[in-house]
VONUSE-215598 format. One record per residue (C-alpha): x, y, z; residue in three letters. Coordinates in nm, 2 decimals, m for minus. Layout:
N
<east=X north=Y up=Z residu=ALA>
...
This chain:
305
<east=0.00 north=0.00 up=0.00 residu=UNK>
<east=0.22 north=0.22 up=0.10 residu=UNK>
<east=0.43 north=0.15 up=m0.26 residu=UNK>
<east=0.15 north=0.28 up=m0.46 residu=UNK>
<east=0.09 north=0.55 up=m0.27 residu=UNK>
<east=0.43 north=0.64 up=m0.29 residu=UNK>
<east=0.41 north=0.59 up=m0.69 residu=UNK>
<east=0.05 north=0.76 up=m0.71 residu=UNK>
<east=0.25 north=1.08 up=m0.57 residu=UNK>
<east=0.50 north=1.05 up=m0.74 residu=UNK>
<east=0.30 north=0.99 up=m1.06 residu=UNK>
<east=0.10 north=1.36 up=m1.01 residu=UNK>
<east=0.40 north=1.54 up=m0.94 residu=UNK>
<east=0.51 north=1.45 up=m1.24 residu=UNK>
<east=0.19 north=1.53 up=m1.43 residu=UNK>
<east=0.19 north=1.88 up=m1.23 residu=UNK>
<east=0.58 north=1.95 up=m1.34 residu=UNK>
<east=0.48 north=1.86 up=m1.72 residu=UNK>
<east=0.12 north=2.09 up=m1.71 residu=UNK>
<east=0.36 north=2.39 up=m1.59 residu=UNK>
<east=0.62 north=2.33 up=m1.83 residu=UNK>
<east=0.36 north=2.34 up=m2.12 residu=UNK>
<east=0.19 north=2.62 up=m1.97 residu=UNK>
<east=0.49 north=2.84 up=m1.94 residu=UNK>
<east=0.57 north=2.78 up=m2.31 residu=UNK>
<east=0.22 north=2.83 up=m2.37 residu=UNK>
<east=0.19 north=3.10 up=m2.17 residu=UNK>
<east=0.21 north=3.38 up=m2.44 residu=UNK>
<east=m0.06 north=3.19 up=m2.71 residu=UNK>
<east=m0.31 north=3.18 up=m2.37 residu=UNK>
<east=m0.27 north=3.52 up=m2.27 residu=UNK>
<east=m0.31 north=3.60 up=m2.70 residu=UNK>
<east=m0.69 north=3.36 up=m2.66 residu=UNK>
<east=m0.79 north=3.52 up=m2.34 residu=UNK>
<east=m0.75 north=3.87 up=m2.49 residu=UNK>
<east=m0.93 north=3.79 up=m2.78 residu=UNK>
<east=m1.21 north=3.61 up=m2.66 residu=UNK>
<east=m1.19 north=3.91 up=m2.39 residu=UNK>
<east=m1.30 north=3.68 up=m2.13 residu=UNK>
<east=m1.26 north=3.83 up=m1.81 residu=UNK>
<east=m1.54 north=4.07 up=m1.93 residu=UNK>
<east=m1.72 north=3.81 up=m2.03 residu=UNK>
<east=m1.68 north=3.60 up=m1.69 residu=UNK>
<east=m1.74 north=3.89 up=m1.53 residu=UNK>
<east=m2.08 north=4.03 up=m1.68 residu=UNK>
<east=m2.23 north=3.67 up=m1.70 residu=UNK>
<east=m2.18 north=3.63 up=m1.31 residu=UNK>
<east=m2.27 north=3.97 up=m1.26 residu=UNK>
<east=m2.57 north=3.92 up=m1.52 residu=UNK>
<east=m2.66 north=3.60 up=m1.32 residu=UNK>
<east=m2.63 north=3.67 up=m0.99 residu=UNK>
<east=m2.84 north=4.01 up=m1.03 residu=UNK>
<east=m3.08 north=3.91 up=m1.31 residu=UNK>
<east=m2.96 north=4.19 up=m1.49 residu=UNK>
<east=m3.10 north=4.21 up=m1.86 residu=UNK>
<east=m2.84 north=4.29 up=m2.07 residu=UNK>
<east=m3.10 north=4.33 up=m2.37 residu=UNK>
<east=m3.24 north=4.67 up=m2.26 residu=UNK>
<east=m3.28 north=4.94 up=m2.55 residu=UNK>
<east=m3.02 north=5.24 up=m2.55 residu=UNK>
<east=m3.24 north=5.50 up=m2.74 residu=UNK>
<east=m3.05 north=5.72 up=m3.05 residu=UNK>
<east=m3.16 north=5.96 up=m3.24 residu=UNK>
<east=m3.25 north=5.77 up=m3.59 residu=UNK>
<east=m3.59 north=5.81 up=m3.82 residu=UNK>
<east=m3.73 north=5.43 up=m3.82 residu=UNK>
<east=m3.66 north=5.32 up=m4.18 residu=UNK>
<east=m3.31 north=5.52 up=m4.22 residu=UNK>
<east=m3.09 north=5.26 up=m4.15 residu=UNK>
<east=m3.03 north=4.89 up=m4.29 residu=UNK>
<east=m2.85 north=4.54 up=m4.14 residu=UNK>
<east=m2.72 north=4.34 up=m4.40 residu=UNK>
<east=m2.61 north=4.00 up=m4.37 residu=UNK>
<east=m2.59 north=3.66 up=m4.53 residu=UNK>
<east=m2.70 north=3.36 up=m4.43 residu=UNK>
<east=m2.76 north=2.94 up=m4.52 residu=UNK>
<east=m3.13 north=2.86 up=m4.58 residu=UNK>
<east=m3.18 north=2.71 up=m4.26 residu=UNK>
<east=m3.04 north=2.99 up=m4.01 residu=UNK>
<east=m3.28 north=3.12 up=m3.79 residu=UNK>
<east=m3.19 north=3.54 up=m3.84 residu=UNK>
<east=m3.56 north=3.62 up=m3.68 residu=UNK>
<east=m3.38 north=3.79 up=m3.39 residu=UNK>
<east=m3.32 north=4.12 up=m3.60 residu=UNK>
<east=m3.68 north=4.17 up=m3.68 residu=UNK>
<east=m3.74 north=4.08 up=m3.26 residu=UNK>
<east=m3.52 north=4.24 up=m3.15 residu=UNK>
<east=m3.41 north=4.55 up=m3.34 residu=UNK>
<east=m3.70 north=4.65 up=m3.49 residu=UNK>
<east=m3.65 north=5.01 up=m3.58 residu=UNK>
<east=m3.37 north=4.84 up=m3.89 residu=UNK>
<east=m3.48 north=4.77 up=m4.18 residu=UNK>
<east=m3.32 north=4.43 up=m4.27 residu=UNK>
<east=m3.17 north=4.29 up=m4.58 residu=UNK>
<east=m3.07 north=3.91 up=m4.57 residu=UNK>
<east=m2.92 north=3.71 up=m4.83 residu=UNK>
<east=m2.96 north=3.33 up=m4.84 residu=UNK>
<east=m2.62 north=3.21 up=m5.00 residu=UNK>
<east=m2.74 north=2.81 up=m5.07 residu=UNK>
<east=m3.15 north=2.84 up=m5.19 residu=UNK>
<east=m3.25 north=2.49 up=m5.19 residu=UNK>
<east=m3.48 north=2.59 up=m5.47 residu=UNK>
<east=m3.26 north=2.79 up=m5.68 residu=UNK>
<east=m3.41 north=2.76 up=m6.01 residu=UNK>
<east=m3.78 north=2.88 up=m5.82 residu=UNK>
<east=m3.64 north=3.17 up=m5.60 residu=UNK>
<east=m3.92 north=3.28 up=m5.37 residu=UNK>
<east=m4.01 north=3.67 up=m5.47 residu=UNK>
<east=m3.99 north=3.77 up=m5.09 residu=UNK>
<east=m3.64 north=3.67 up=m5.02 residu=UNK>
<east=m3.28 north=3.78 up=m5.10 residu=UNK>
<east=m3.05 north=3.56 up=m5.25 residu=UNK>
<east=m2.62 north=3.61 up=m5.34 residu=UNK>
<east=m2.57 north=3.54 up=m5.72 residu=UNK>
<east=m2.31 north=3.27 up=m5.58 residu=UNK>
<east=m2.23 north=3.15 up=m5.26 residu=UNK>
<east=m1.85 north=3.20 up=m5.20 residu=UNK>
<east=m1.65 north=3.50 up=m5.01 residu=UNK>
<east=m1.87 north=3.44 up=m4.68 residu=UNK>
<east=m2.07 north=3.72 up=m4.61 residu=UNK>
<east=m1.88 north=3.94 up=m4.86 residu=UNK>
<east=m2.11 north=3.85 up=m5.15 residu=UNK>
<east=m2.41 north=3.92 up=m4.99 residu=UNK>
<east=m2.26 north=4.25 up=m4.86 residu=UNK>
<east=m2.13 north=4.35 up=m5.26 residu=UNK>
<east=m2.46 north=4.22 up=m5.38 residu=UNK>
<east=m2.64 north=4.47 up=m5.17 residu=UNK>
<east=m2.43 north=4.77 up=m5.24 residu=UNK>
<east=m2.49 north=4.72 up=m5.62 residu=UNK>
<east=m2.83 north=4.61 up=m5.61 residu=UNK>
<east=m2.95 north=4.92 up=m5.37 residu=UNK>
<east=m2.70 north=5.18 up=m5.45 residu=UNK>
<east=m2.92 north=5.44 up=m5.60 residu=UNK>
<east=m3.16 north=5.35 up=m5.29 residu=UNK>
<east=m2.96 north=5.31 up=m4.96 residu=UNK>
<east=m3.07 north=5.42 up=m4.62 residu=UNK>
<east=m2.83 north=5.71 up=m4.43 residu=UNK>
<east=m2.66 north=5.38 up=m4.22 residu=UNK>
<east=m2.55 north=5.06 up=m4.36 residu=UNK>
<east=m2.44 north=4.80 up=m4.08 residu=UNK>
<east=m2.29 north=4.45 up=m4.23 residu=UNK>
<east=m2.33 north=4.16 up=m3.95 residu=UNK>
<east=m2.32 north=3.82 up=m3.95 residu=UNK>
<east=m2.62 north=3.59 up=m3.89 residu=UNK>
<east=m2.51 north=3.45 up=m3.56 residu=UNK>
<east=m2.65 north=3.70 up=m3.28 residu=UNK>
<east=m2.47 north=3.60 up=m3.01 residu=UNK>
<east=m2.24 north=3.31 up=m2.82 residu=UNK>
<east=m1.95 north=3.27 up=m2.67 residu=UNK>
<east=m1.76 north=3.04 up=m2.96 residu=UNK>
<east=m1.98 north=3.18 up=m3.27 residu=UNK>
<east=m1.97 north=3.53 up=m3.20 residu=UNK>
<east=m1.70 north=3.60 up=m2.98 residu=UNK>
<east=m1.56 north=3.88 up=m3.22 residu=UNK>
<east=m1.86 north=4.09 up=m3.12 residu=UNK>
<east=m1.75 north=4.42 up=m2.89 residu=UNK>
<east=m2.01 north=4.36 up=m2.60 residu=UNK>
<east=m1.96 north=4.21 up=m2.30 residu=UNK>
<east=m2.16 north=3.89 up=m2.36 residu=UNK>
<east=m2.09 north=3.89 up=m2.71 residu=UNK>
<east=m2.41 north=3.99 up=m2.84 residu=UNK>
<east=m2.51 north=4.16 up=m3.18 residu=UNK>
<east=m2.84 north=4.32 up=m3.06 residu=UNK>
<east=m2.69 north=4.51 up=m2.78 residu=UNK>
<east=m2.38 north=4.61 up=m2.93 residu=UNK>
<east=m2.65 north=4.71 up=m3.24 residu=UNK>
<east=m2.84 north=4.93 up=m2.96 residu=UNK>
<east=m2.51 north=5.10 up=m2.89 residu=UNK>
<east=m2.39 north=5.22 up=m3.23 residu=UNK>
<east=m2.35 north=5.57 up=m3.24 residu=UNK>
<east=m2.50 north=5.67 up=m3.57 residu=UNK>
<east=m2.39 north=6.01 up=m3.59 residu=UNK>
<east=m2.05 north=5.88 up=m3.54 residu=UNK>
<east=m2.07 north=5.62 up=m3.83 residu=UNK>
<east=m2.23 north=5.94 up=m4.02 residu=UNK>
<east=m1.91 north=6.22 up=m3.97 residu=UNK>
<east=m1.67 north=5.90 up=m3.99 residu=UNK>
<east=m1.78 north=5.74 up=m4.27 residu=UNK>
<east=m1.66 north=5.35 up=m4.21 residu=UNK>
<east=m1.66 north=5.20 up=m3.85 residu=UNK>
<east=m1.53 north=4.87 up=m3.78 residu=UNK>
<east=m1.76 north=4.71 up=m3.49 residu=UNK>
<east=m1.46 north=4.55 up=m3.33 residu=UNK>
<east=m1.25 north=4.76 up=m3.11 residu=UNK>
<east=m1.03 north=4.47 up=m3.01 residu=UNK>
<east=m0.72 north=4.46 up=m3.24 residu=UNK>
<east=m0.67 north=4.10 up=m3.14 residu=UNK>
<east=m0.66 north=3.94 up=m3.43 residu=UNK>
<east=m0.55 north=4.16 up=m3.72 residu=UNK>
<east=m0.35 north=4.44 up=m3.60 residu=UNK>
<east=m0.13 north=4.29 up=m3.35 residu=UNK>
<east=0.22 north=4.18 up=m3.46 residu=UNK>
<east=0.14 north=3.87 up=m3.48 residu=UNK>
<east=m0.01 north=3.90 up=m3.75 residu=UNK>
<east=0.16 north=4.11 up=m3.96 residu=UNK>
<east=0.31 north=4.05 up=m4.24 residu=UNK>
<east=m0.04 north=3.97 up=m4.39 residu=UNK>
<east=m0.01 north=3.68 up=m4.63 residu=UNK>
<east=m0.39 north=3.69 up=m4.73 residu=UNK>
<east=m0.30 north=4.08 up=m4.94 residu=UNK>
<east=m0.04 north=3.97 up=m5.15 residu=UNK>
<east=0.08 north=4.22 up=m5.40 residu=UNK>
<east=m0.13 north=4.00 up=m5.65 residu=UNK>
<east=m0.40 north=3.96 up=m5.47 residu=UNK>
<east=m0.38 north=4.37 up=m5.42 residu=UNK>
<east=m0.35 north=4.44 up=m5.81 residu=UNK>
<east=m0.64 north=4.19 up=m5.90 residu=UNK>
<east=m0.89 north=4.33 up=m5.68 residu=UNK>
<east=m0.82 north=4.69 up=m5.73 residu=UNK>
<east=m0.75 north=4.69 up=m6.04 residu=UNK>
<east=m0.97 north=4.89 up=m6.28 residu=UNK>
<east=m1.15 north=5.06 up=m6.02 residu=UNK>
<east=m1.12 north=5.42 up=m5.89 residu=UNK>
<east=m0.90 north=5.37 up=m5.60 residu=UNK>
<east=m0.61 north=5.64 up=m5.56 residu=UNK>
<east=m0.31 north=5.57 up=m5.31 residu=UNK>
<east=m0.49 north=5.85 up=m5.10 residu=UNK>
<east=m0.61 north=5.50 up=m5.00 residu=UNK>
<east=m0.26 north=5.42 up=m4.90 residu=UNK>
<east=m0.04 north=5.43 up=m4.64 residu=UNK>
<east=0.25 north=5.36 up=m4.84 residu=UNK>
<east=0.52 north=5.66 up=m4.85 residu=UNK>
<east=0.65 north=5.51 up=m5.16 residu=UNK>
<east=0.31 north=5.50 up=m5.37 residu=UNK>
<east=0.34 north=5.82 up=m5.63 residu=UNK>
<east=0.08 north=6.03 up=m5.49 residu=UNK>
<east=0.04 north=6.19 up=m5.81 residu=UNK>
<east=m0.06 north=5.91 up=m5.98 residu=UNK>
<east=m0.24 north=6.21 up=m6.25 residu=UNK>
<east=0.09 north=6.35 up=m6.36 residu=UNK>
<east=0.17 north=6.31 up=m6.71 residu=UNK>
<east=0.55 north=6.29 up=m6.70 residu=UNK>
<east=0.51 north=5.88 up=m6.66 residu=UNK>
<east=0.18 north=5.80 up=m6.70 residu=UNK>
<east=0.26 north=5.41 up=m6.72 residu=UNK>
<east=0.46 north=5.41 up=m6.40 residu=UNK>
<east=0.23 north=5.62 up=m6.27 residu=UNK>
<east=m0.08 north=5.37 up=m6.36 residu=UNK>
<east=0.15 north=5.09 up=m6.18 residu=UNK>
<east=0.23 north=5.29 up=m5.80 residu=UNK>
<east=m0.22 north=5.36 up=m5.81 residu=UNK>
<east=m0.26 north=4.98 up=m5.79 residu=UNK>
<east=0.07 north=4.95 up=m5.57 residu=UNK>
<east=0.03 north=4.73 up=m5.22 residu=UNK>
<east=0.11 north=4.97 up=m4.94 residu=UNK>
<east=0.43 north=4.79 up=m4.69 residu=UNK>
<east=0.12 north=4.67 up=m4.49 residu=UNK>
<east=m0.28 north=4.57 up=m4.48 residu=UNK>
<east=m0.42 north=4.49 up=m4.16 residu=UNK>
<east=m0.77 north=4.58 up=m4.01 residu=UNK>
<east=m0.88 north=4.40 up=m3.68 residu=UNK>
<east=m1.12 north=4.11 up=m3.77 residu=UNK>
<east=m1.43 north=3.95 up=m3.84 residu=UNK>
<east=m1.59 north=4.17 up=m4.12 residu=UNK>
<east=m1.88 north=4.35 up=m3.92 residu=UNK>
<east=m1.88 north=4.70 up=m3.96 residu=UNK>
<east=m2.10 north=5.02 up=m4.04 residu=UNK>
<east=m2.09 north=5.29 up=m4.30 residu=UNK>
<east=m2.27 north=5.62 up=m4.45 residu=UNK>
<east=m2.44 north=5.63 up=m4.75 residu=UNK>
<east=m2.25 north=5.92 up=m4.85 residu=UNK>
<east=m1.91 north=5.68 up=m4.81 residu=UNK>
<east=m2.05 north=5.42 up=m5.03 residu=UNK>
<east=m2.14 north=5.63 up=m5.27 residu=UNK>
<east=m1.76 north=5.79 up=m5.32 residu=UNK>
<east=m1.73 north=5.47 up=m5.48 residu=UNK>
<east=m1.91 north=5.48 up=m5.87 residu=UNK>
<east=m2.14 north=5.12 up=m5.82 residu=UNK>
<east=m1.89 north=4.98 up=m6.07 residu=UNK>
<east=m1.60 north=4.97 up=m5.85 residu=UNK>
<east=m1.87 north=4.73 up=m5.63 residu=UNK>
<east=m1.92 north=4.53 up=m5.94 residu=UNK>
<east=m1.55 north=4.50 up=m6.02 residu=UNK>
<east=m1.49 north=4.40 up=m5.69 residu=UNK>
<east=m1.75 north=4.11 up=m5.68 residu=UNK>
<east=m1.63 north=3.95 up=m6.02 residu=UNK>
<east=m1.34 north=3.94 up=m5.83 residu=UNK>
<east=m1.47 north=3.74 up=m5.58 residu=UNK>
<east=m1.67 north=3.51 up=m5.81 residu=UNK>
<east=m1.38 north=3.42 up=m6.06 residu=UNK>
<east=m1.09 north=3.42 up=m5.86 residu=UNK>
<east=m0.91 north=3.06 up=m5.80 residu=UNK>
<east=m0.95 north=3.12 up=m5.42 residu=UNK>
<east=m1.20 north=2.92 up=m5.21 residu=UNK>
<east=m1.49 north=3.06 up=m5.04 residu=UNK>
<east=m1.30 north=3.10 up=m4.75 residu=UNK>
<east=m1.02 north=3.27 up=m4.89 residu=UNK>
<east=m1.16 north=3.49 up=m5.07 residu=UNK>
<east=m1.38 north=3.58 up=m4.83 residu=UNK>
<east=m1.09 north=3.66 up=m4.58 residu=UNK>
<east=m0.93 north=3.88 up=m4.86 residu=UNK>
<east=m1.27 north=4.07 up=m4.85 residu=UNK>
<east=m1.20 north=4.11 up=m4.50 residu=UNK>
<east=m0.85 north=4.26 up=m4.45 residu=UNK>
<east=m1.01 north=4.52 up=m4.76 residu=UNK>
<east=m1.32 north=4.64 up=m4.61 residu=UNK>
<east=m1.19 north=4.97 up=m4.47 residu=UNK>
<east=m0.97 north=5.01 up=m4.76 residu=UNK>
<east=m1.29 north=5.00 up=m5.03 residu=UNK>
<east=m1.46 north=5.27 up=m4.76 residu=UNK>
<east=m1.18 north=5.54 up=m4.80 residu=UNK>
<east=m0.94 north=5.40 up=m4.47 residu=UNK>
<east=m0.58 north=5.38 up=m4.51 residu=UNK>
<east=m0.43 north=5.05 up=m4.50 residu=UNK>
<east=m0.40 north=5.02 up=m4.16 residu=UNK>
């Protein structure tokens, strides 16, 4: 007895010296999830939320004419997106189904994505070209999830939920800014981790901007000719508009807001150019739609990072 209780000791010491080893090696990747996932916040506010039957869904009133303003997302067939007529009524709502089970016999009172590939960024395209002459003071672009710890953990609210970090959005804000990412948290995309960005190659750059009206005002690049007009080169001049800046980065998960008057600083055929894109390039659905996503405040007029 007293043998294997010797070895049973001697067997978790072991096991404890291993676990700390791992976690000190680890130690920087944990500390990378538990910022992102901002989970002391999150701890916090669900015992808080719990222990107080707080409800965390109460309305923050703005100043915002009902019908003004427009959340459009993408979704599969079979996602329930019900909560944004529930729950944020005062939005008009456009929502794309990317995979009609029917698509030869579309249904007249639904929206549906020419094709479904670049994750949400085909429904959010498809919308811009299809409404351009037509769109509300305030765009927001969300994802179909509304809330939950795993799903939408990229969502700026304490409990990670679309509908009250919806009832916060300062409209006038989006309105004098123009483009508003809805993630504060620069974890992940602009940390140092993740930079360089292999996703905006100088390819990938060139193909996507090329032939539209993007300037390297768009830039942050020193070395991009900023007068890209002048006729003393015209052909290297053409080359440096559709130059990559040193670096792309924008903190993540595509959900953001803009102004009418932003969109429209874009002629629709930039949107158009930019969906073809999408559709014919080689890369997969999710590729392409995480090019979309490091190029989303570059398209609405923000430098490159």
């Amino acid at each position: 007895m007293r043998c294997a209780a010797r070895f049973t000791i001697s067997a978790l010491l072991t096991v404890g010296i291993v676990l700390l080893v791992v976690l000190y090696f680890l130690k920087g990747e944990i500390e990378t999830i538990w910022e992102q996932y901002d989970i002391t916040t999150y701890l916090q506010t669900a015992i808080k939320a719990s222990w107080h039957h707080a409800d965390f869904s109460e309305a923050v009133p703005w100043e915002s004419a009902i019908g003004d303003k427009v959340i459009v997302m993408a979704k599969t067939e079979n996602e329930d997106t019900d909560w944004v007529e529930t729950d944020l009524p005062d939005w008009q709502q456009a929502v794309y189904i990317v995979n009609p089970s029917r698509p030869d016999h579309p249904s007249p009172h639904q929206l549906y994505t020419p094709l479904n590939k670049g994750h949400e960024s085909m429904a959010y395209l498809t919308y811009v070209i299809d409404f351009y002459n037509d769109l509300p003071s305030t765009i927001a672009f969300l994802h179909s999830h509304r809330s939950g710890f795993l799903s939408a953990w990229h969502v700026d609210d304490a409990l990670h939920d679309n509908v009250h970090a919806m009832r916060q959005l300062q409209l006038p804000f989006v309105q004098s800014n123009g483009y508003v990412n809805l993630r504060c948290n620069w974890n992940p995309g602009c940390t140092l981790r993740h930079a360089p960005n292999d996703h905006i190659t100088r390819e990938v750059w060139h193909d996507v901007f090329s032939e539209t009206s993007t300037s390297a005002a768009n830039s942050s690049s020193r070395s991009v000719v900023t007068d890209y007009t002048s006729p003393a080169d015209p052909e290297a001049a053409e080359k440096a508009k559709y130059s990559r800046p040193p670096s792309v980065n924008a903190a993540c998960c595509a959900q953001f807001a803009v102004s009418r008057d932003q969109v429209r600083k874009r002629p629709v055929e930039d949107y158009m150019r930019f969906r073809r894109w999408v559709m014919e390039t080689d890369k997969t659905d999710a590729q392409s739609g995480r090019v979309m996503e490091y190029l989303w405040h570059i398209i609405f007029g923000k430098n490159a990072v």
